[in-house]
C-alpha positions in Angstrom: 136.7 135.1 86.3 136.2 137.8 84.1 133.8 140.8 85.1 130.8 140.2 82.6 130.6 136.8 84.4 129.9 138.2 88.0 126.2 139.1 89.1 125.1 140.8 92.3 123.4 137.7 93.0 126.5 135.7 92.7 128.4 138.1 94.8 125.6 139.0 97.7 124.9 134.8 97.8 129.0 134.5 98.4 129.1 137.8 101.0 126.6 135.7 102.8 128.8 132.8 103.1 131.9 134.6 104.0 129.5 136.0 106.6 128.5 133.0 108.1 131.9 131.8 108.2 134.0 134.8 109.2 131.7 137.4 110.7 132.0 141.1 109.7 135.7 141.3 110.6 136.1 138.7 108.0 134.4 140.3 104.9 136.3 142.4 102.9 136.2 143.3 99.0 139.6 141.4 98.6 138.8 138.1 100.2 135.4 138.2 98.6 137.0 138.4 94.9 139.2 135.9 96.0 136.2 133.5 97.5 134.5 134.4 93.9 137.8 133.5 91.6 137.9 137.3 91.0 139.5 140.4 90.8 138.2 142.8 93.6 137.6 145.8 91.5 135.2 143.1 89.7 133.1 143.2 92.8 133.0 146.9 92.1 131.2 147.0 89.3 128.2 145.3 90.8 128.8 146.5 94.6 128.9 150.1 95.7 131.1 149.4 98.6 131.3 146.7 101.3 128.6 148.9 103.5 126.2 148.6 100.4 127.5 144.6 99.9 126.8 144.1 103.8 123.0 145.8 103.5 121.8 143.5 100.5 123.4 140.4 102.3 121.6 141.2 105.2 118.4 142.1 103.1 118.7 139.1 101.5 118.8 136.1 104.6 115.4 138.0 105.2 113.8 135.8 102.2 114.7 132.5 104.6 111.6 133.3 106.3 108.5 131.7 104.4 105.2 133.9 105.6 102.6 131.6 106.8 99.4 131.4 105.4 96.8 132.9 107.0 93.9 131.2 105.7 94.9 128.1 107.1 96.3 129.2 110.5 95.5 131.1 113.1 97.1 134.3 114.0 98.6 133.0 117.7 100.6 129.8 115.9 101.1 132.1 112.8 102.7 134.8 114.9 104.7 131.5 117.4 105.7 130.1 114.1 106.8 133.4 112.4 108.8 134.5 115.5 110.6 131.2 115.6 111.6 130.7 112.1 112.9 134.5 112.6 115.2 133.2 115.8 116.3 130.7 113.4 117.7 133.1 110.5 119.3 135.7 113.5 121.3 131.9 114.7 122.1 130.9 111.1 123.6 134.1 110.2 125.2 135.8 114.0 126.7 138.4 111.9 122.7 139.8 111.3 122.4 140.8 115.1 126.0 142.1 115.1 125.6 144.6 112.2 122.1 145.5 113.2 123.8 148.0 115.8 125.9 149.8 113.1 123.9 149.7 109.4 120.8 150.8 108.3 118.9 147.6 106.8 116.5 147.7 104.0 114.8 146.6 100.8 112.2 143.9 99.8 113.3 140.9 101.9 112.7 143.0 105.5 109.5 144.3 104.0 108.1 141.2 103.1 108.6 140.2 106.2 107.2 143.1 108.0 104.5 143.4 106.0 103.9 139.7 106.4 103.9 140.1 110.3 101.5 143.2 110.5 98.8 140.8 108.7 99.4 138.6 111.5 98.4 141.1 114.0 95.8 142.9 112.1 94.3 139.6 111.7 94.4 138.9 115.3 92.8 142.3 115.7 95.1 145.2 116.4 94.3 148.3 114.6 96.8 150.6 113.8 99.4 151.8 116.2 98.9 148.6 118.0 99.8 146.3 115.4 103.2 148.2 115.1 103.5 148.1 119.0 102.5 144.0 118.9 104.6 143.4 116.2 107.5 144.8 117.5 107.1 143.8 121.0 108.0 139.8 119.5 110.8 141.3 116.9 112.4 142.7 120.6 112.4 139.7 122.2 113.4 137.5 119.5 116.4 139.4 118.9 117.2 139.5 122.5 117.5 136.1 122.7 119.2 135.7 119.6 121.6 138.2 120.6 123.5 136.6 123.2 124.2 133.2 121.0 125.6 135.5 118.2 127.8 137.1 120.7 129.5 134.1 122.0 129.8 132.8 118.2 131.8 136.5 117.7 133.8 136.1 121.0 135.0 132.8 120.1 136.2 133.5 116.2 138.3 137.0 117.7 139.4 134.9 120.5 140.7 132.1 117.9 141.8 135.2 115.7 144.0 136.3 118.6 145.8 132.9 119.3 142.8 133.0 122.1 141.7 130.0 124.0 138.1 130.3 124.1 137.4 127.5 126.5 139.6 128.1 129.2 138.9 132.5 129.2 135.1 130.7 129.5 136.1 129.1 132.6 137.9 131.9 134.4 135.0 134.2 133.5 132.6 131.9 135.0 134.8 131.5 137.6 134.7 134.9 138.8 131.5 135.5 138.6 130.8 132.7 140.6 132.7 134.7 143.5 130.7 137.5 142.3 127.0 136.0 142.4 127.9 133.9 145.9 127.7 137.2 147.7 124.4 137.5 147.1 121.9 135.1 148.6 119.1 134.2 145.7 122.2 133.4 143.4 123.8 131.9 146.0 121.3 129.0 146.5 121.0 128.6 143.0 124.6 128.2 143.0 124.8 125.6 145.4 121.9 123.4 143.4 123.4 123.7 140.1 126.3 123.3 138.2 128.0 126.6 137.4 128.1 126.1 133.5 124.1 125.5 134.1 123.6 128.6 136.3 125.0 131.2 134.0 123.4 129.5 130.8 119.5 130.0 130.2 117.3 127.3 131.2 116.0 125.0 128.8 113.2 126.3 126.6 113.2 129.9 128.0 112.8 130.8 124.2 109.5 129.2 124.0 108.5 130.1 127.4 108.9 134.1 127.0 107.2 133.7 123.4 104.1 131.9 124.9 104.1 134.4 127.8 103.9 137.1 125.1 101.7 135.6 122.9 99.0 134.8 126.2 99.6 139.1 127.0 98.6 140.0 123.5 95.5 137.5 123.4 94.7 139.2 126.6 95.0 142.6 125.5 92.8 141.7 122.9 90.0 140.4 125.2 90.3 143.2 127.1 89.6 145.7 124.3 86.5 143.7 123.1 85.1 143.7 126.5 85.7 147.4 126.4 84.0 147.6 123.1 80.7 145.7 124.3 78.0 148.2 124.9 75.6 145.7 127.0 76.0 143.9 130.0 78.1 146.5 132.0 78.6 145.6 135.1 80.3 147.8 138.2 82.8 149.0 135.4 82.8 145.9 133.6 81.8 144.4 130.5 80.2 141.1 130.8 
C-alpha cells in the first residue's frame, strides 16, 4: 500500500483493532503496517510514534458513547444510562483501563464526553466544584468495576503468550485462597454456602446495585442542599 493511500483514520480505526485483539503488548508500528498492507515507516508519516498512535486510539473509542439528550430525559437515567454505556466501551476495549495507568489521554472524544456528563449534573443541580466531584465520583466507580474484567482479559492473553494454561493457574489460585479466606469466619460461612468459583466472583448485578446506590446518595445530597437553601419553615435546625 503505498503511503499517499494511508490516513490517520485508517490507521487509528486498525490500532484499535489490533488493540482489542492483542492488548498493548501486541501493538507495535511493525505489526500495524503489516495489519494495514504497509510499510511501517508508512505509519510514520501519519503517526508520531506508537505513544501518540495509542493516545488517539484511546481518544477515539471515546466517540462510542452517544450523549443522551437532556430534553427528553431526566438527569438520574441520563447519568444511569451514560455511566453504563461508558462500562460498556472500558469492556469492549480492556486495553482502555490498562493504558489509563501509563498515558496521558486527551482530545475531542474524552471531552465530549466530559462535557456531556457535567450537563448531566449541572442539570441535576450541582454548581460548580460539585458537579466535578459528582461527576467523577461515577467515572471512579465505573472504572473500578471495569477494571478487574480487563485484567483477567490481559492475564489470560500473557498467560496464552507464555505457553500458559489460564484455566488450570485459575484453579490453583482460587484454590489457595480458599485456604486463605477459611481462616477467617465471615468468609468462612460464605465459603461453606457457595461454590468457590461463585465466592471469589462478584455477585450478580453488583454493577447496577453500586450505580443505583450512588445515584440515590447524589439525589440525596441534592435534597439536602435545597432544604438548606429554604429560608422558611426552620425547624430545631431543620428545613421543613
Amino acid at each position: 500500500m503505498a503511503r499517499d493511500t494511508l490516513t490517520r483514520e485508517r490507521i487509528v480505526r486498525a490500532a484499535i483493532e489490533l488493540l482489542d485483539a492483542e492488548g498493548l503488548e501486541g501493538l507495535s508500528m511493525r505489526t500495524l503496517g503489516e495489519r494495514l498492507g504497509s510499510a511501517a515507516t508508512a505509519v510514520y508519516w501519519h503517526v508520531k510514534n506508537k505513544d501518540n498512535l495509542v493516545v488517539l486510539a484511546g481518544d477515539e473509542v471515546w466517540h462510542e458513547i452517544e450523549p443522551p439528550d437532556l430534553n427528553t430525559v431526566g438527569w438520574r437515567t441520563a447519568g444511569i444510562t451514560m455511566a453504563k454505556d461508558l462500562h460498556a466501551m472500558l469492556l469492549r476495549h480492556p486495553w482502555l483501563v490498562q493504558a489509563m495507568g501509563s498515558y496521558l489521554f486527551y482530545g475531542p472524544g474524552k471531552a465530549r464526553h466530559d462535557d456531556s456528563s457535567l450537563a448531566i449534573y449541572e442539570m441535576a443541580g450541582f454548581v460548580g466544584a460539585e458537579a466535578d466531584q459528582a461527576t467523577a465520583t461515577v467515572f471512579v466507580f465505573v472504572l473500578g468495576n471495569a477494571m478487574g474484567e480487563a485484567a483477567g482479559v490481559s492475564l489470560n492473553r500473557r498467560l496464552a503468550h507464555e505457553g500458559g494454561n489460564a484455566e488450570e493457574l485459575i484453579r490453583e489460585t482460587v484454590a489457595e485462597q480458599t485456604k486463605i479466606a477459611m481462616q477467617f469466619p465471615r468468609l468462612r460461612a460464605r465459603l461453606e454456602n457457595v461454590d468457590d468459583a461463585d465466592y471469589f466472583a462478584a455477585p450478580d448485578r453488583s454493577f447496577e446495585f453500586g450505580l443505583e446506590a450512588i445515584f440515590d446518595g447524589l439525589e440525596g445530597q441534592l435534597l439536602q442542599s435545597q432544604a438548606a437553601q429554604r429560608p422558611e419553615g426552620r425547624t430545631n435546625g431543620w428545613y421543613a
